[in-house]
LUMBA-523882 format. One record per residue (C-alpha): residue in three letters; x, y, z. Coordinates in steps of 0.001 Angstrom, whole numbers, plus 500000, padded with zeros to 6 digits. Example, Ala and Ser with C-alpha at 12.3 -4.5 7.8 and 13.67 -1.06 7.14 Angstrom:
! residues 2
Ala512300495500507800Ser513670498940507140
***
This chain:
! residues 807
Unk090923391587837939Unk093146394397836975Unk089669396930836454Unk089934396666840286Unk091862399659842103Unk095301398885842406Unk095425394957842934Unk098795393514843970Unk097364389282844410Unk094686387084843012Unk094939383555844143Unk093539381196841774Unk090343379202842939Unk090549375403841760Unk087089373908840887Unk087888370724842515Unk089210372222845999Unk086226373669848447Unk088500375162850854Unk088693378200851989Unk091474380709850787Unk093529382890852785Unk093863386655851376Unk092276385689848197Unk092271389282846463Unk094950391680848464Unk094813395130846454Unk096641398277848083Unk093141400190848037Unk090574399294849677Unk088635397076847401Unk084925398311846060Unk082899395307846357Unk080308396286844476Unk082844396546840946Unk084570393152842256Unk080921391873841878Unk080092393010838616Unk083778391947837612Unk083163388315838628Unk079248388152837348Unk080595389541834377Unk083391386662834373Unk080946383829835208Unk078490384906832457Unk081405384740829843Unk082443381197830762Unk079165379509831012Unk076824378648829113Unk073042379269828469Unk072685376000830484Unk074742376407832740Unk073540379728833693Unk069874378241834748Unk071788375926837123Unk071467376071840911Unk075271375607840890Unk075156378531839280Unk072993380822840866Unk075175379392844022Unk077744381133842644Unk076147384319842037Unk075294384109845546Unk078434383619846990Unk080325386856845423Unk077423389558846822Unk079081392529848353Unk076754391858851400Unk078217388120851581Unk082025389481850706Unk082209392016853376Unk082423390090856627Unk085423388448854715Unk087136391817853915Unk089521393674856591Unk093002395995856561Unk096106393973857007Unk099391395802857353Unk102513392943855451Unk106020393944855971Unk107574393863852487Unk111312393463853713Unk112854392308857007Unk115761394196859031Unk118561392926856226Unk116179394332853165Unk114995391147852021Unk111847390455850749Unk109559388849853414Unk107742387018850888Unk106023386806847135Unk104069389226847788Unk106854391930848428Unk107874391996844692Unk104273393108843070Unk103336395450846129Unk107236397706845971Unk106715398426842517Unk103044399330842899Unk103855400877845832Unk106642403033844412Unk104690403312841057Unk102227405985842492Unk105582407898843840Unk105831408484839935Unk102153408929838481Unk101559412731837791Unk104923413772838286Unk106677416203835777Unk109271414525833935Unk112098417230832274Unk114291416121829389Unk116702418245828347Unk114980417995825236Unk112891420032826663Unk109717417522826170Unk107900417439829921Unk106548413555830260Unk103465412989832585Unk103145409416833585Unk099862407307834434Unk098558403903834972Unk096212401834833041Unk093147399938833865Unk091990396437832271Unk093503393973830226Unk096860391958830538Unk099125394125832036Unk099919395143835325Unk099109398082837391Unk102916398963837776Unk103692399209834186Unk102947403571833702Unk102503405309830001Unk103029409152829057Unk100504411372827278Unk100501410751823586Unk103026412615821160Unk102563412668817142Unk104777412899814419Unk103463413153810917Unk099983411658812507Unk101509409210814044Unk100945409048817338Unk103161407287820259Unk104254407135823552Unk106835406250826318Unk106060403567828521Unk107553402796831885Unk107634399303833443Unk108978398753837094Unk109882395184838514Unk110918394289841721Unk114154391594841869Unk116897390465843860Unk120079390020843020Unk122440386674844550Unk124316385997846314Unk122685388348849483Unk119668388312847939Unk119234392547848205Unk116192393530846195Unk116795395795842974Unk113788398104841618Unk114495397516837503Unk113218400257835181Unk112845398660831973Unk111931402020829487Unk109519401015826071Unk108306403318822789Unk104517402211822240Unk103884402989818572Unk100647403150817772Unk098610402524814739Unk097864404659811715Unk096393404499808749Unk093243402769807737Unk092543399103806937Unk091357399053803031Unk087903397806803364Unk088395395392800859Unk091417393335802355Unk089640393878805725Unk087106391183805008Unk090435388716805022Unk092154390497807600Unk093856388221810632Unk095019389305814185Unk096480387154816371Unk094219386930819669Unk094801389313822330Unk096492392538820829Unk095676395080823757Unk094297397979822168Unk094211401434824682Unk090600403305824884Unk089440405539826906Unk086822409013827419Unk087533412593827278Unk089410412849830711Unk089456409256831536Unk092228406843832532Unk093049404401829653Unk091661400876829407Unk093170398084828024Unk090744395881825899Unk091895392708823842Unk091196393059820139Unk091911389932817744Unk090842387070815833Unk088587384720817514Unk087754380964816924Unk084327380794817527Unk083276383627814906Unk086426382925812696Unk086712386803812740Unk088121389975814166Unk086260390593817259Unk087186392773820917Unk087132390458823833Unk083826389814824943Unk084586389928828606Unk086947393179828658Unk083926395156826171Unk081723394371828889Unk083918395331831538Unk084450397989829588Unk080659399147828665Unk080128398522832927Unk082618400674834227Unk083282403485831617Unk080241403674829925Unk082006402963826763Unk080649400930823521Unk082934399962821455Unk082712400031817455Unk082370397075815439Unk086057396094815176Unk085667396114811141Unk084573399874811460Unk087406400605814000Unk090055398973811339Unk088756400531808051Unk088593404585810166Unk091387403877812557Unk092794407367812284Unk089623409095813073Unk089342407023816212Unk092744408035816981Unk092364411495817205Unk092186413082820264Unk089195414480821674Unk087582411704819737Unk084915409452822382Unk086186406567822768Unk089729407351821827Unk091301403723820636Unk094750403305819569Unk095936399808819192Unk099915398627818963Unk101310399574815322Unk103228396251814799Unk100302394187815636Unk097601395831814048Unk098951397704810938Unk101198395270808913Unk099300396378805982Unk101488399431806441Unk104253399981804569Unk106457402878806225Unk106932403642809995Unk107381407447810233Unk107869406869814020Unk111010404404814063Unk111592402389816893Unk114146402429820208Unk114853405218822414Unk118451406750823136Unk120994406622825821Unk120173410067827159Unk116260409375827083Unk116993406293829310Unk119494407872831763Unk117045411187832094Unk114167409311832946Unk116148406774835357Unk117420409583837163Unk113682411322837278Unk112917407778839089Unk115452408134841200Unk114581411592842413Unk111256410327842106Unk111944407598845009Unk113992409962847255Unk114484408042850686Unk112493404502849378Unk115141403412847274Unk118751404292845832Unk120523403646842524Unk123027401008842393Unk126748401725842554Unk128783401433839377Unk130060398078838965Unk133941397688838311Unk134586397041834906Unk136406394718833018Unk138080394839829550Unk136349392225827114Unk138421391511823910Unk137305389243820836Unk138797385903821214Unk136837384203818147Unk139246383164815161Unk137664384954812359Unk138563385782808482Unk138407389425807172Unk136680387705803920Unk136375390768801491Unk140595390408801912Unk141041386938801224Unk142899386158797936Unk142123383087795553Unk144709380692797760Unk142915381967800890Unk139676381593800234Unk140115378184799594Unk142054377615802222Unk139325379094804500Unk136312376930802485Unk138357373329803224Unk138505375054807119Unk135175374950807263Unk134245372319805391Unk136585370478808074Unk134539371986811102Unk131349371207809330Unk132392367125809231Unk133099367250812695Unk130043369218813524Unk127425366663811308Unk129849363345812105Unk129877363138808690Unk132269363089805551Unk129572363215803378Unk126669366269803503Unk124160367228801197Unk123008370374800282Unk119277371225798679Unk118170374727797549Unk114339374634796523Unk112213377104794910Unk110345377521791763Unk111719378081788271Unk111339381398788472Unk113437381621791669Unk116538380272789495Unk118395383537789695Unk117903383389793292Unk118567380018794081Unk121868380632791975Unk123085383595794438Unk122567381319797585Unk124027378292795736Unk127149381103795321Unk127547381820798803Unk127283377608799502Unk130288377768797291Unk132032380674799041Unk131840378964802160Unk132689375314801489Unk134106375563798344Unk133115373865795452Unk131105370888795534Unk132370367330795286Unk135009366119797461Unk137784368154799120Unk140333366743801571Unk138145363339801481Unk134921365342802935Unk131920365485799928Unk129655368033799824Unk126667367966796855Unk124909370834795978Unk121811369860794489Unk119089372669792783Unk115334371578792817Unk112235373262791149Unk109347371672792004Unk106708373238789613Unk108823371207787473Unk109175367504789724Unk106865364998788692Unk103970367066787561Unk101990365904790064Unk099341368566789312Unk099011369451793697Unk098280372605794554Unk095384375157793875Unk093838375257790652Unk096107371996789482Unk098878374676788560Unk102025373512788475Unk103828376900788094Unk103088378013791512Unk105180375081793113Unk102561372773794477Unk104688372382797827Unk104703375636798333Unk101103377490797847Unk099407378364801359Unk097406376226802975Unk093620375759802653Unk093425376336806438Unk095366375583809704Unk093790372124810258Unk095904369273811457Unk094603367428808631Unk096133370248805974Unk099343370059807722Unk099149366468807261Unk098534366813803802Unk100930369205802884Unk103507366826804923Unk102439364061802857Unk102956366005799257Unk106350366995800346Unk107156363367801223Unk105576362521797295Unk107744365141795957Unk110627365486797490Unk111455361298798239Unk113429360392801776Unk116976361986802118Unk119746359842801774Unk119732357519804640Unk122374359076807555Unk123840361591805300Unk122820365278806437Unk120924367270804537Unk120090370702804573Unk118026373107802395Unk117446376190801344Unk113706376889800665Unk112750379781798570Unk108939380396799387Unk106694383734797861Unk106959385554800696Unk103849386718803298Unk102057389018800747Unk101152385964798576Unk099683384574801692Unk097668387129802823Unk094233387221800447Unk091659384205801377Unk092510382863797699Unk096176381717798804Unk095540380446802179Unk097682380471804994Unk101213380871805485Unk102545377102805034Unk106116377698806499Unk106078375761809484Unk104190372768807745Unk106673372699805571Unk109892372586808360Unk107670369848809586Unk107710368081806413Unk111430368534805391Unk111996366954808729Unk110158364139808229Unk111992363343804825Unk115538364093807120Unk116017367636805493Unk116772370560807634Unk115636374178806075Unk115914377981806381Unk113219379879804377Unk114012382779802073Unk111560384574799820Unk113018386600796702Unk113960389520795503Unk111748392842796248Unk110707395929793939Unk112423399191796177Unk110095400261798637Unk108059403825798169Unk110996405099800609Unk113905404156798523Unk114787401433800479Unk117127398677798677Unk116065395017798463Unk119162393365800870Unk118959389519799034Unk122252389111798912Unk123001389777802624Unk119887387848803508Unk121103384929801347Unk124286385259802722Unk122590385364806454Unk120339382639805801Unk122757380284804342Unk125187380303807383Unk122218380041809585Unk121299376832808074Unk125024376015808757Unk123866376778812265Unk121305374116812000Unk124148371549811089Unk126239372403814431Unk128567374604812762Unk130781376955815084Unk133794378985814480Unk137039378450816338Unk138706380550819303Unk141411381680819374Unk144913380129821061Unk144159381292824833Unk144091379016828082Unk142311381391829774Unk139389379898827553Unk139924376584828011Unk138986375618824730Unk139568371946825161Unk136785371868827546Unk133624370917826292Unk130040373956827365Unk127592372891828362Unk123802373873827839Unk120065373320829288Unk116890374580827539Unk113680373915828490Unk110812374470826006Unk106951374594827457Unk104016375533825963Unk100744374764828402Unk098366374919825213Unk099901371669823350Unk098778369068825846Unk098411366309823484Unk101886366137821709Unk104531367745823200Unk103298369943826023Unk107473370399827395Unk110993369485825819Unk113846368945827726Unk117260370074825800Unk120868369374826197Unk123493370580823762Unk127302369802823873Unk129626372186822155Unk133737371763821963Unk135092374899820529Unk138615373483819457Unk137241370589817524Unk133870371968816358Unk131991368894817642Unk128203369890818425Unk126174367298819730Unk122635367333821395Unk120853364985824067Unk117183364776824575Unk115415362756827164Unk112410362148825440Unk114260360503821969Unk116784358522824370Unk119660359290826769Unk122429359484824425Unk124256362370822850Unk123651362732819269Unk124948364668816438Unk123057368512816767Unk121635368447813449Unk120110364744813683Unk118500365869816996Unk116211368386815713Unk115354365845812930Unk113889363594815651Unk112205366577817416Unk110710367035814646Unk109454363359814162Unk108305362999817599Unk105451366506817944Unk103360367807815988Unk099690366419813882Unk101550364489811950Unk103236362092814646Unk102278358813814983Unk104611359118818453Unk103334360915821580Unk106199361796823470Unk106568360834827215Unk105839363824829859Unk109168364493831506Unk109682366981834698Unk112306367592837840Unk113514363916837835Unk114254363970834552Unk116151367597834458Unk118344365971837595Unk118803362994835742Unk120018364596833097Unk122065366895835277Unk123598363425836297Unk124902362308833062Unk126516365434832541Unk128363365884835604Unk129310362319835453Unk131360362785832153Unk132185366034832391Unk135917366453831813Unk138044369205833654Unk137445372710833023Unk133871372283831937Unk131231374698832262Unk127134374010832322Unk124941377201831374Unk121753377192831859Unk118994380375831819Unk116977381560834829Unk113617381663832979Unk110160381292834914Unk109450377850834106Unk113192376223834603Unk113234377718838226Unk109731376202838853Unk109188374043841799Unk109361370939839629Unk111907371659837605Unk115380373645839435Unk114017375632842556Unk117658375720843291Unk118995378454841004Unk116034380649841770Unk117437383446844084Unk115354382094846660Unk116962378909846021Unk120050380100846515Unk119828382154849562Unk118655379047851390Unk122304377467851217Unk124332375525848586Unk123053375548845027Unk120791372330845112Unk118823370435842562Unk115146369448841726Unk112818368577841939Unk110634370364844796Unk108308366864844624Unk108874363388843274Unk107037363054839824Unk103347362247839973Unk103479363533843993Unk102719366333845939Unk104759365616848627Unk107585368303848804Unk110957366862849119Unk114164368823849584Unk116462369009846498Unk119812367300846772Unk122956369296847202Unk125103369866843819Unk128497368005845104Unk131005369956843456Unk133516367774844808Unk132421365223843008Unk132592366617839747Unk135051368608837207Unk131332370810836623Unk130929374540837066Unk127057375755836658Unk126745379276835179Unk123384380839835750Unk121917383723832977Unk119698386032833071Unk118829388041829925Unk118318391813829834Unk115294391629827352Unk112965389334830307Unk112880392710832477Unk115119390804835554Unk118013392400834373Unk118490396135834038Unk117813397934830945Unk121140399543829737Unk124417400567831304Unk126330403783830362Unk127620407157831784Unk128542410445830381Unk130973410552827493Unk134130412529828455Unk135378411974824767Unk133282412834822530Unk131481415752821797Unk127750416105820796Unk127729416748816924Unk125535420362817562Unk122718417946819122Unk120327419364822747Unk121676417362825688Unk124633415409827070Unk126385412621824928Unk126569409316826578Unk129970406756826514Unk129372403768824383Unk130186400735827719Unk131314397517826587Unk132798394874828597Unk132046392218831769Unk131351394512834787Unk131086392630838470Unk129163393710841035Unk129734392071844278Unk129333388430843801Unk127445388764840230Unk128313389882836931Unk126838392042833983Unk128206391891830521Unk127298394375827567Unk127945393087824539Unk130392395454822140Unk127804398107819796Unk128043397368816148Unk129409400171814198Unk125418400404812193Unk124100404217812484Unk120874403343814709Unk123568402207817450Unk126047405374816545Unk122367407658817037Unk121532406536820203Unk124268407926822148Unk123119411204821143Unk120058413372821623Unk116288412301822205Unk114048410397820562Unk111983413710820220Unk114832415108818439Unk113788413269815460Unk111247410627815961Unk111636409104812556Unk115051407937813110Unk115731404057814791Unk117587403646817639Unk119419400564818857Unk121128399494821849Unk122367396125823470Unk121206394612826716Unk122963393534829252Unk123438389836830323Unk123617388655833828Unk125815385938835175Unk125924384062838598Unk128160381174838947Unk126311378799841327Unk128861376186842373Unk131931378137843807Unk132251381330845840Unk136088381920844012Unk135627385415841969Unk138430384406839402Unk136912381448838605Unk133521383445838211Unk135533385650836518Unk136972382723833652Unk133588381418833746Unk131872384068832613Unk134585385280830114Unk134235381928828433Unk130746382497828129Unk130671385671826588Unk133278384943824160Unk130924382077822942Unk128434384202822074Unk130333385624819507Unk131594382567818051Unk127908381243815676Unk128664381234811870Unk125111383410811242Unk126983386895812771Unk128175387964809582Unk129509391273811032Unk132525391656813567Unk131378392765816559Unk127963390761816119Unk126703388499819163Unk123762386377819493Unk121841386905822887Unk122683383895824747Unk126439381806825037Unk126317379119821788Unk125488376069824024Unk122147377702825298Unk121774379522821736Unk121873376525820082Unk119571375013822362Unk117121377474821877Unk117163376956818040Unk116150373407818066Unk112704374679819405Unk111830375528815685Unk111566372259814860Unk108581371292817850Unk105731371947815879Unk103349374137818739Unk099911375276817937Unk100886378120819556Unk103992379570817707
***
């Protein structure tokens, strides 16, 4: 619907429900009945058949959506977006401020102090939305990009006053043409939303990817005719477009296409326009929206910081002597029993024999971090090297060729059945791991080049996570060493062996200690709740319910999972039955679980919960569903007393209240996030630097923020900057300064503490919280923090082990 002018609401019209429906399309135009015709012919035509189409039923329909027959249904209606206190009146108040505000914007002369002038516009068609703006196209070296603006409407506990977020994007696009050769083997994922557009003419957004039915590269068929209908615009073969993409870049070109450069051009090896913006890019353009919105809306007022120090127990390693790095390695091999439940762990590192050398490094930094193997302080640790081009010649694999490591060739295809397969050779080669003893691995695979021509088939990572699993072996992937790049660039194995190492450490429920502080209550066990959906993988494991348990002080990491049984479980065994229980290859469908069983297993926590602990859980669409938590919403919450789910009993449709959250009755505090990267939560914080100067650069330096900040009832944290030179760049200058240079910056997390009104405890809460996320054994830099607190991190993590069609 978005080729209609301006739309702010579609409802959805059910097949089985012949009712009528209130304010079915509300756009802020008026809406041209004639294109909303053609837009829903077009629509019907696409998802019917040839059958189908001769049908009464559907000639019914083709009736029914005539301007003539539309018209008596269409009149004006003037909504009130926000009542006398400034909150929103309903749903529809957060789509129709930000397209309302967005045409305050569109056209407008945008002044850096650069001195690059922006012009903003909207787009038409596609996925997006008719708030989200893009400037005229700039080039470097040929490369052409853009800025794009988004704008969201959200509101912000515990008042509920609405907040207009400005989330700021670089759209690289495309350049450089697809060799015609490796274009006949070429794969896009579905729905890459390529821009096109006339001499003069707004841009369209038109879906370009791989499709099912042709097994091919193809534009979507219902956006090209859309697109042919209302622009008068046919679109190349998308084989053509590919192999001549920079001619159809240029302007003046008809159609102009550009299409997203990390999507489309992986065949690409060098980015001259780098990615990220800078500080003074984001503030100029925030306060051009501002000025912009003069008398509809007003920036927030600084929040009152807070000073945020490291509290995580960590080693300077490089200064560690013989005496203590040992003394470190028996630390952690300590942490690492408690973690796994286990004296005895196993380590694996698998590759082919001519990934020895590499296998040898990682195998080094195994030893670095655990010491050597055998047993130390009663807690055994084997380190075991297998090449499989040389286990049991068992002659799989294309060709019968052992020496390309029969587990670890592509895939023929992406069939259940070759997944199943390669499961089953894995099983062959590889044998069961020992029974209750965790086991780990390092996998060295070729890497996504030897994947990519129609001779090696198709990336087999994930089938072979699923097939570790089912032998009880966890894994992290690594491929080898690389030639330097035509830029100069180094090959970085030994940091990425280093990084993936300690991430598989991750995956056995190591953490690193805190250090001696009340205020942290390190006793006190954190709490987390993930919840993983994916709509499209119905028949295994269409949602997983997640629970992790993490102690800081004793390094205990433990995981609970409704659908495997109600009982906490060692972290690393958990994803090991995840793993068993989805996927083509399960002989076990998992049980549907929804609202009942998130309060049920809100129950068992706050029914053991000791004093001081804390329960995190992230505000994502589908957790605050009506099903699942409607009570942390901020909806939710301005109703009353934080309350839990579900909206309806399972299996009904009659709505029923959610119970009230007795904190009374439990030693439980629930911490609510919200993540800066989802758009709820502003984009950046910082101000003008009063320190520093500007190293000779156009424009104003910006202060490097860092800390908790609260703002009346919630709190933002920003993360400390790491000391690498894309975050040093982007407090100074513009992008335009030198597009070729990569610019980094953290985002801000939000925090709302749901069960108490008492700001020092909100205050402890959320310090706890942020310290965790500082505290996983993959940061191998100081300063280094993971995007969520460990509990929900961790969490997170286990979803790489639910095999999804989709991922």
């Amino acid at each position: 619907m978005h080729f209609l002018d301006e739309p702010v609401q579609i409802m959805p019209v059910y097949r089985t429900r012949n009712v009528p429906i209130p304010n079915w399309i509300i756009a802020q135009r008026p809406i041209d009945l004639k294109r909303l015709d053609s837009i829903l012919s077009n629509w019907a035509w696409s998802a019917s058949s040839a059958d189908q189409r001769a049908s009464s039923a559907y000639r019914r329909v083709m009736e029914l959506i005539r301007p003539a027959v539309l018209e008596p249904h269409t009149h004006p209606l003037r909504i009130r977006l926000f009542d006398e206190q400034h909150h929103p009146e309903g749903d529809l108040t957060f789509p129709a401020f930000a397209l309302s505000v967005s045409g305050s914007i569109v056209g407008r002369p945008c002044r850096l102090s650069c001195g690059q002038e922006l012009i903003f516009e909207r787009m038409q068609g596609g996925t997006g939305s008719e708030y989200e703006l893009v400037s005229q196209l700039f080039w470097h070296n040929n490369h052409p990009f853009a800025i794009g603006l988004t704008l969201s409407t959200q509101t912000v506990p515990p008042n509920r006053e609405v907040r207009l977020n400005v989330k700021l994007h670089l759209h690289r696009y495309a350049h450089g043409n697809l060799d015609a050769e490796r274009g006949k083997t070429v794969y896009l994922p579905n729905g890459i939303n390529a821009l096109i557009r006339r001499p003069g003419k707004p841009w369209c957004r038109v879906a370009l990817g791989y499709k099912g039915k042709t097994r091919g590269i193809a534009w979507d068929e219902l956006d090209a005719k859309h697109l042919k209908e209302f622009m008068g615009i046919d679109l190349p073969n998308p084989l053509d477009y590919l192999t001549h993409m920079d001619e159809w870049a240029q302007p003046g070109s008809n159609p102009q296409i550009l299409a997203p450069q990390a999507a489309s051009a992986t065949w690409q090896k060098k980015h001259y326009v780098e990615d990220g913006l800078t500080f003074n890019d984001k503030a100029e353009i925030f306060e051009f929206v501002s000025a912009c919105l003069e008398g509809i809306a007003k920036p927030c007022e600084p929040p009152q910081r807070e000073s945020l120090r490291n509290f995580v127990k960590l080693y300077d390693e490089k200064k560690l002597d013989e005496a203590g790095r040992l003394a470190w390695a028996s630390s952690n091999r300590r942490r690492l029993s408690v973690a796994t439940g286990s004296e005895r762990i196993a380590l694996e590192f698998i590759g082919r024999a001519s990934d020895e050398d590499e296998l040898a490094v990682v195998r080094k930094e195994a030893e670095a971090f655990l010491g050597p193997k055998g047993s130390i302080d009663g807690i055994e640790v084997s380190m075991t090297t297998r090449l499989v081009d040389q286990a049991a010649s068992c002659g799989y694999g294309r060709g019968n060729s052992d020496a390309t490591g029969s587990i670890l060739v592509g895939l023929d295809n992406a069939s259940n059945a070759a997944v199943r397969e390669r499961v089953s050779k894995i099983a062959k080669v590889l044998g069961p791991a020992p029974l209750g003893i965790p086991t780990a691995c390092i996998v060295m695979l070729p890497g996504q080049d030897a994947y990519r021509k129609s001779d090696m088939g198709k990336d087999p990572k994930e089938a072979i996570r699923a097939g570790l699993a089912r032998t009880g072996r966890l894994s992290q992937f690594l491929i080898p060493r690389t030639e330097a790049s035509e830029a100069g660039e180094q090959d970085t194995f030994d940091t990425r062996a280093q990084v993936a190492f300690r991430d598989l450490m991750r995956q056995l429920g190591f953490v690193f200690d805190f250090k001696d502080t009340r205020q942290l209550k390190c006793d006190a066990p954190l709490y987390g709740i993930h919840l993983f959906t994916d709509r499209l993988n119905h028949q295994r494991l269409p949602e997983a319910l997640i629970a992790t348990k993490v102690c800081i002080a004793s390094g205990e990491s433990l995981a609970l999972c409704p659908q495997i049984n109600k009982n906490w479980m060692p972290y690393w065994k958990a994803q090991i039955e995840l793993a068993r229980i989805s996927g083509p290859f399960s002989n076990r469908k998992a049980h549907r679980i929804e609202g009942i069983g998130l309060k049920d297993l809100i129950d068992i926590i706050a029914n053991e919960a000791p004093e001081g602990s804390l329960l995190l859980v992230n505000s994502y669409s589908a957790i605050r569903g009506q099903k699942w938590w409607p009570g942390i919403s901020d909806k939710g919450l301005a109703e009353g007393p934080l309350r839990y789910g579900p909206a309806s009993e399972q299996g009904s449709s009659t709505p029923m209240r959610g119970q009230l959250f007795d904190t009374s009755a439990t030693n439980l505090h629930v911490l609510r996030v919200r993540l800066g990267e989802n758009g709820e939560v502003p984009d950046y914080y910082t101000d003008l630097s009063v320190t520093q100067g500007n190293a000779g650069k156009k424009g104003p330096a910006r202060a490097s923020k860092q800390g908790i900040f609260n703002m009346g009832g919630y709190w933002i944290a920003l993360a400390p900057r790491l000391g690498d030179t894309p975050y040093k760049l982007a407090y100074y200058g513009s992008k335009f300064d030198n597009p070729g240079s990569r610019y980094l910056t953290k985002s801000l997390n939000e925090y709302v503490l749901l069960t108490s009104d008492d700001e020092e405890l909100a205050r402890e809460c959320v310090l706890r919280a942020e310290a965790s996320r500082s505290g996983l054994v993959q940061l191998y830099k100081r300063g280094m923090r993971v995007n969520l607190p460990t509990p929900l991190h961790l969490a997170k993590k286990m979803e790489e082990y639910i095999w999804s069609p989709t991922k």
